[in-house]
DRENLO-278472 format. One record per residue (C-alpha): residue number from 1; residue in one letter; x, y, z negated. Coordinates in nm, 3 decimals, padded with zeros to 5 digits. Layout:
BEGIN
+-----+--------+---------+---------+---------+
| num | residu |      c1 |      c2 |      c3 |
+-----+--------+---------+---------+---------+
| NUM |      a |       X |       Y |       Z |
...
+-----+--------+---------+---------+---------+
end
This chain:
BEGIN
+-----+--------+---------+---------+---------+
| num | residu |      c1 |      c2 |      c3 |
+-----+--------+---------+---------+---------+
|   1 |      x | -00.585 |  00.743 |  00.886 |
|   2 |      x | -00.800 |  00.821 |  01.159 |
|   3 |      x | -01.009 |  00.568 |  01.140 |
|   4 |      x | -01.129 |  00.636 |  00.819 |
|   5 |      x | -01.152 |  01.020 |  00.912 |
|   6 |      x | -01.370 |  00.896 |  01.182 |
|   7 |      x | -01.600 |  00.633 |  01.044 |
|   8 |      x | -01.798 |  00.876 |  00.759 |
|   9 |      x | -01.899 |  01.084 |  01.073 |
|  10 |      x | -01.992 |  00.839 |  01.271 |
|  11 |      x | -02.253 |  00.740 |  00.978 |
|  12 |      x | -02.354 |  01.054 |  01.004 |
|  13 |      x | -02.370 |  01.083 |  01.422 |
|  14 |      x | -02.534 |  00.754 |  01.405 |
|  15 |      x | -02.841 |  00.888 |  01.165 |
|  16 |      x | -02.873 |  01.163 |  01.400 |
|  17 |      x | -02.927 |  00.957 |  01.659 |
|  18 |      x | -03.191 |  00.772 |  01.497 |
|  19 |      x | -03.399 |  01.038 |  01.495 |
|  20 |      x | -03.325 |  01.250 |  01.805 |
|  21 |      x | -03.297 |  00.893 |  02.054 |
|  22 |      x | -03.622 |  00.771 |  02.170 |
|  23 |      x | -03.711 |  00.466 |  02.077 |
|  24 |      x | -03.684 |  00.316 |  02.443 |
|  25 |      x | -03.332 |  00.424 |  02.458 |
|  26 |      x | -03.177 |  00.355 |  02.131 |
|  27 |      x | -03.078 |  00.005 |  02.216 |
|  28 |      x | -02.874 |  00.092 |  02.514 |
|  29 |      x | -02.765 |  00.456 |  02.428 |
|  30 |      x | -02.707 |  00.443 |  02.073 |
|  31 |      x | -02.399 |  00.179 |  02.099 |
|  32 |      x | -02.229 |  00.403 |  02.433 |
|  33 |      x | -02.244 |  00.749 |  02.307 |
|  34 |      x | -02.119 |  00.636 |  01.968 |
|  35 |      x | -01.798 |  00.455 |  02.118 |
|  36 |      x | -01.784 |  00.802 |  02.306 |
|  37 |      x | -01.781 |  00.999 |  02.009 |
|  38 |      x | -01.535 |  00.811 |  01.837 |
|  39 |      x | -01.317 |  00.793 |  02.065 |
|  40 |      x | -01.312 |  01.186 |  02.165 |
|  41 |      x | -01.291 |  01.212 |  01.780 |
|  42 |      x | -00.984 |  01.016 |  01.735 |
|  43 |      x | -00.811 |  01.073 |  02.111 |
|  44 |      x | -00.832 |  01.478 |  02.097 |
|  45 |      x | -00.868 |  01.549 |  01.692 |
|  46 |      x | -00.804 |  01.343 |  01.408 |
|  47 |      x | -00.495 |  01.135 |  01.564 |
|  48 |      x | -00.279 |  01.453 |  01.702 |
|  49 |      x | -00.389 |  01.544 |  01.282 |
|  50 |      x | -00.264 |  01.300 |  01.129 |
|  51 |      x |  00.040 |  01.310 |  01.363 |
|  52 |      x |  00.116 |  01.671 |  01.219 |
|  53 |      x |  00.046 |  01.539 |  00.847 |
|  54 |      x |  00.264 |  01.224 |  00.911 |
|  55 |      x |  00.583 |  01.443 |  01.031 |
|  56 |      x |  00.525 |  01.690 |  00.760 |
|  57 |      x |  00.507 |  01.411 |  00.515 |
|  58 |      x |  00.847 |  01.299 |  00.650 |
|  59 |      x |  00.942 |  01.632 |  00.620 |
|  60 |      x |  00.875 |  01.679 |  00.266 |
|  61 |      x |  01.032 |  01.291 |  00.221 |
|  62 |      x |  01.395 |  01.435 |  00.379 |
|  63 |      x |  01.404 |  01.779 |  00.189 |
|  64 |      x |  01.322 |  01.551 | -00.142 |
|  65 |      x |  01.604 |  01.335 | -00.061 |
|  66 |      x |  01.834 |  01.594 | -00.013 |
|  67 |      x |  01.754 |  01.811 | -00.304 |
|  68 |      x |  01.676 |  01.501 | -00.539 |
|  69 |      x |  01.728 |  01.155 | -00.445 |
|  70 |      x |  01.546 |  01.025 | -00.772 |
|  71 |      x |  01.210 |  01.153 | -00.672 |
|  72 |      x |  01.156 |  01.022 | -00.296 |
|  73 |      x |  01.153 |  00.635 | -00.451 |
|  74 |      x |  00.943 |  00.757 | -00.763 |
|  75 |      x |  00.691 |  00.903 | -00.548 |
|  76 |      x |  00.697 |  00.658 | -00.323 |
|  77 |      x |  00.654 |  00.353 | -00.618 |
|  78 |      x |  00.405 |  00.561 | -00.757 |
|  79 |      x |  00.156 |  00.564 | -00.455 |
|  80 |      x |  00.262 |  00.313 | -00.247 |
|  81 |      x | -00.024 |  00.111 | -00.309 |
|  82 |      x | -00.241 |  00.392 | -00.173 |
|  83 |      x |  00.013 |  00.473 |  00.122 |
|  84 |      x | -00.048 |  00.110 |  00.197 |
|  85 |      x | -00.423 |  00.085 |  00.173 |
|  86 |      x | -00.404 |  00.372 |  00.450 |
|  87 |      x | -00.150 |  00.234 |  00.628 |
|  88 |      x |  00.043 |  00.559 |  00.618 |
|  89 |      x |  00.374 |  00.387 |  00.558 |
|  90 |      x |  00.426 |  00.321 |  00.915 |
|  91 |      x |  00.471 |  00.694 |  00.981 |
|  92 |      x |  00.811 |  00.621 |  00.770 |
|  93 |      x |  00.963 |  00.339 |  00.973 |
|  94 |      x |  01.167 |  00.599 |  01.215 |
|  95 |      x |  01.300 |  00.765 |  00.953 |
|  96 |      x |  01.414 |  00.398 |  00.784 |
|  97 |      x |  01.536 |  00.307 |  01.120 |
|  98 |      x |  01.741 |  00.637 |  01.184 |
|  99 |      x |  01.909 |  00.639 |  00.814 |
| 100 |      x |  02.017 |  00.297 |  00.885 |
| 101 |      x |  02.172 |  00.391 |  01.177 |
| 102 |      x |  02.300 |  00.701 |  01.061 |
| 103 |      x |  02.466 |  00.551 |  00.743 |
| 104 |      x |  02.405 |  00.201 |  00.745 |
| 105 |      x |  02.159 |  00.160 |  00.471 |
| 106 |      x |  01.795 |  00.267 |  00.362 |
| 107 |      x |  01.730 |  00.511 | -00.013 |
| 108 |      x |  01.406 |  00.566 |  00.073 |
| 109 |      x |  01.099 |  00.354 |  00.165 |
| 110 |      x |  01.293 | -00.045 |  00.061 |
| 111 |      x |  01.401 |  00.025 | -00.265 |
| 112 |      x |  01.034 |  00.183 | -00.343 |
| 113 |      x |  00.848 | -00.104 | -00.188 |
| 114 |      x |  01.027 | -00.384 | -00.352 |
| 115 |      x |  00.887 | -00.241 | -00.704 |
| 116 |      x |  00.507 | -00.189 | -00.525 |
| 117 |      x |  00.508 | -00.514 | -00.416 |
| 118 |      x |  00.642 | -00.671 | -00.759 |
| 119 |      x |  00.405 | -00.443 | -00.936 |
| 120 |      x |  00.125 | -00.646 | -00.704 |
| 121 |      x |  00.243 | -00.938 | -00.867 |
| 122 |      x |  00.243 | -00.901 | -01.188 |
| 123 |      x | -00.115 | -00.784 | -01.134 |
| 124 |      x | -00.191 | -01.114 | -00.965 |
| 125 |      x | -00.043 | -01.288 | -01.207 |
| 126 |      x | -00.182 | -01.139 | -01.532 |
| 127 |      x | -00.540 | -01.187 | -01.336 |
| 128 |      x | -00.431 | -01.564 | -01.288 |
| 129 |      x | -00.393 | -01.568 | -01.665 |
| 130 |      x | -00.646 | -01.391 | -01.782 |
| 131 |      x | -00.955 | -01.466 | -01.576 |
| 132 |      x | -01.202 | -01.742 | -01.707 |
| 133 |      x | -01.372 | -01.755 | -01.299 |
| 134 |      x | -01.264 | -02.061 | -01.124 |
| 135 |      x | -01.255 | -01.947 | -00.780 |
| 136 |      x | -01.126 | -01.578 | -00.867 |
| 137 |      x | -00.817 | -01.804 | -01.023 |
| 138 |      x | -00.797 | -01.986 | -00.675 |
| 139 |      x | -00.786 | -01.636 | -00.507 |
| 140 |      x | -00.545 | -01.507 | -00.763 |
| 141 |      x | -00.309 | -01.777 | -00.712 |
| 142 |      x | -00.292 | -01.762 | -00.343 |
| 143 |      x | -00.268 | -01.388 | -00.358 |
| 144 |      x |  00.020 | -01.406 | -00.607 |
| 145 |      x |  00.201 | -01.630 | -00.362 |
| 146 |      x |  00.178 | -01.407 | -00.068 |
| 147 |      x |  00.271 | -01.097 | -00.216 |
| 148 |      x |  00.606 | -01.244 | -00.333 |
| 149 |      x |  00.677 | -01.295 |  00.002 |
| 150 |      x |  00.547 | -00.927 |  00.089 |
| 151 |      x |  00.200 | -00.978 |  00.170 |
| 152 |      x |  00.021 | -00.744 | -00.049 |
| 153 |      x | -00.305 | -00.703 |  00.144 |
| 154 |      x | -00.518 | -00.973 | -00.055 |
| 155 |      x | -00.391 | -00.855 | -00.411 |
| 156 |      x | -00.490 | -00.526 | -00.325 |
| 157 |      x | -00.791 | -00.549 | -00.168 |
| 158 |      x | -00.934 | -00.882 | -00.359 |
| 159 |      x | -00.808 | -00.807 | -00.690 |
| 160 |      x | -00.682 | -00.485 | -00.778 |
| 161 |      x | -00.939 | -00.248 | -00.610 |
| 162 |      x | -01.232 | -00.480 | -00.717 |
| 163 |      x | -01.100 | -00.477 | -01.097 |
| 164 |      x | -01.048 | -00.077 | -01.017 |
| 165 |      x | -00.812 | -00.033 | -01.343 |
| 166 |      x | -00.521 | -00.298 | -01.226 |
| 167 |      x | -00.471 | -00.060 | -00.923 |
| 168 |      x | -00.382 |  00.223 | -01.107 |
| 169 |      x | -00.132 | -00.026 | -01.375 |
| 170 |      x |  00.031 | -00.096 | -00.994 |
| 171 |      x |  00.088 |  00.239 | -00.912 |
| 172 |      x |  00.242 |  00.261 | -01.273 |
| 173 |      x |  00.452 | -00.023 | -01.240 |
| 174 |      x |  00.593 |  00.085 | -00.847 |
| 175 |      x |  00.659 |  00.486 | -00.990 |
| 176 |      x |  00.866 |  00.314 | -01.285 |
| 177 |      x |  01.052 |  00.072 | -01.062 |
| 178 |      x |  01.069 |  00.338 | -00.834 |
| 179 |      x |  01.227 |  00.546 | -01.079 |
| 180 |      x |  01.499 |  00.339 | -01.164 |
| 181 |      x |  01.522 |  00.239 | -00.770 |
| 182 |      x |  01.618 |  00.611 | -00.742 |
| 183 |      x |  01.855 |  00.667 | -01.057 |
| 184 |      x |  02.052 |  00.330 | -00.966 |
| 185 |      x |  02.035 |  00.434 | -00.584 |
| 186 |      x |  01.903 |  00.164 | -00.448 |
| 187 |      x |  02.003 |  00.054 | -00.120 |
| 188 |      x |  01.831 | -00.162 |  00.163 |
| 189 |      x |  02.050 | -00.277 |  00.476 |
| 190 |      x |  01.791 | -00.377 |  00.710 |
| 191 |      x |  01.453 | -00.291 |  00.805 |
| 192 |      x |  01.228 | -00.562 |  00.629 |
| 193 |      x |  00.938 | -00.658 |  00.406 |
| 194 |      x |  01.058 | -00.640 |  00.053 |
| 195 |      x |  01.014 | -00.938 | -00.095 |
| 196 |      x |  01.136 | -01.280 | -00.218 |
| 197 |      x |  01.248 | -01.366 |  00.140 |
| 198 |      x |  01.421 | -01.064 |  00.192 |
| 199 |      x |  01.650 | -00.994 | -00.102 |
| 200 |      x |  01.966 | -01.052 |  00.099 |
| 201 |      x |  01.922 | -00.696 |  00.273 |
| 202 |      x |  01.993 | -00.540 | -00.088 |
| 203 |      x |  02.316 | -00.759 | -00.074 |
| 204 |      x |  02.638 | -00.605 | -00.056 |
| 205 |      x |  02.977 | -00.630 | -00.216 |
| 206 |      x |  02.918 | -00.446 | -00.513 |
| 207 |      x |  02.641 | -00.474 | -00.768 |
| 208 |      x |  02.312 | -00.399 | -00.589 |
| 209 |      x |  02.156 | -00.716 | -00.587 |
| 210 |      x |  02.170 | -00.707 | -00.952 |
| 211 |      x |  01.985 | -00.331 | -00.985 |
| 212 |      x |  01.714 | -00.476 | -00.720 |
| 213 |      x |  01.672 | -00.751 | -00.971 |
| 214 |      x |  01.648 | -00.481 | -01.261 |
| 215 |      x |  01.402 | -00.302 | -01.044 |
| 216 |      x |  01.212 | -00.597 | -00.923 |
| 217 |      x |  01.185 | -00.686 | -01.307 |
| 218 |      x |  01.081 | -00.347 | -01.449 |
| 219 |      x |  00.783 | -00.319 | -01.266 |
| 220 |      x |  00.674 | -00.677 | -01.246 |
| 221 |      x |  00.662 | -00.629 | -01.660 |
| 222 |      x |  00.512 | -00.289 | -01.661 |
| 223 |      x |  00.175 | -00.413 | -01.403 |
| 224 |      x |  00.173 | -00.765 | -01.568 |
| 225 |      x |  00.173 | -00.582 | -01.944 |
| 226 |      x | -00.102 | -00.324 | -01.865 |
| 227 |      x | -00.346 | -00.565 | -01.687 |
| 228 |      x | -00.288 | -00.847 | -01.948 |
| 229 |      x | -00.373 | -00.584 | -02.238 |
| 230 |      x | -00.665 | -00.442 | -02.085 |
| 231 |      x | -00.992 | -00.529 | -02.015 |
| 232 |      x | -01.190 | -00.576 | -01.694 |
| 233 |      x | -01.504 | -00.751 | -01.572 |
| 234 |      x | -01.496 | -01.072 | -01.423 |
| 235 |      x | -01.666 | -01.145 | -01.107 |
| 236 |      x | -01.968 | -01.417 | -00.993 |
| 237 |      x | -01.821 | -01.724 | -00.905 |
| 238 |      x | -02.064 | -01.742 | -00.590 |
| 239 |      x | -01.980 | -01.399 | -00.422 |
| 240 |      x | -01.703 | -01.220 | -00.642 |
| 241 |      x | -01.935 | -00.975 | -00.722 |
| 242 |      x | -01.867 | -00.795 | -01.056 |
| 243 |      x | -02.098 | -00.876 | -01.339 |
+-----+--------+---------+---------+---------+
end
């Protein structure tokens, strides 16, 4: 987060500079008193900010799960693909870690990212299905493999936000796993990457496997569904460029 507080006003320091620099002294200056700036910028403002938003968005997580346990995976589903793309969901790790010790099990950030990252895949795979581009297929493919083993970087980035609308039928399909996630209480028993690999730390002696499989299912169909129905623009074979 504070990089990308920091990098739109850097552009802008750096345009200053163009003009106020002289020409002499742009080559060596330029490159110094921008690494200064950023780093003043992100040392003394923007990463002491983002502390105070990260613990207030815990915050707000804890006094959701206490007052409605349903919501915390919804909203969590619902814009994990976002949280991700910021990498915000590392401000929630401590509170994972501490409600595993505390009670020996995770409600909160698992159970929501097992139906993001199944969401991601039934993007993926609709794309697979659906594109006519050779190498965006290629890309596809190898993307769909990583994020069932809970790399979602690639379909995010390579498909989803280049496509634009499959992003958004991601988000749909987390919030609805999410959703159930939350009215089956979901549980996770270790701090891990939810994915294929990982499924035995929603193993226990009752039936929770099974509602992670419910889950998992849920919003792999609702993200596969909306991208295979809808229409978007295929890219140039050459540079993935959209036509």
């Amino acid at each position: 987060m504070p990089i990308l507080m920091i990098v739109p006003i850097l552009g802008y320091i750096e345009n200053h500079f163009k003009v106020k620099l002289p020409s002499s002294l742009k080559l060596i200056l330029k490159p110094f008193l921008l690494l200064l700036a950023g780093l003043s910028l992100g040392i003394f403002l923007f990463r002491p900010l983002m502390t105070l938003l990260g613990n207030a968005i815990v915050a707000l997580i804890e006094l959701l799960h206490t007052v409605a346990l349903w919501s915390v995976p919804t909203l969590l589903g619902l814009f994990g693909p976002a949280i991700v793309v910021t990498g915000a969901h590392y401000s929630l790790f401590p509170l994972v870690i501490d409600n595993i010790e505390a009670a020996g099990f995770d409600s909160i950030l698992g159970p929501a990212m097992i139906a993001v990252n199944f969401a991601h895949a039934g993007v993926a795979l609709a794309v697979i299905l659906r594109t006519k581009n050779h190498n965006f297929r290629t890309y596809s493919i190898a993307s769909f493999v990583m994020i069932l083993f809970g790399v979602s970087q690639p379909t995010i980035f390579g498909i989803e936000i280049m496509l634009k609308k499959p992003f958004l039928y991601a988000m749909l399909g987390g919030g609805v796993g999410g959703l159930l996630a939350g009215i089956f209480k979901l549980k996770t028993y270790l701090l891990v990457n939810p994915s294929v690999a990982s499924l035995f730390a929603f193993q226990d002696q009752g039936n929770n496997l099974l509602k992670t499989g419910i889950v998992i299912l849920v919003s792999f169909l609702v993200a596969f569904l909306l991208t295979w129905k809808s229409a978007f623009l295929e890219p140039i074979d050459e540079n993935f460029q959209l036509t």
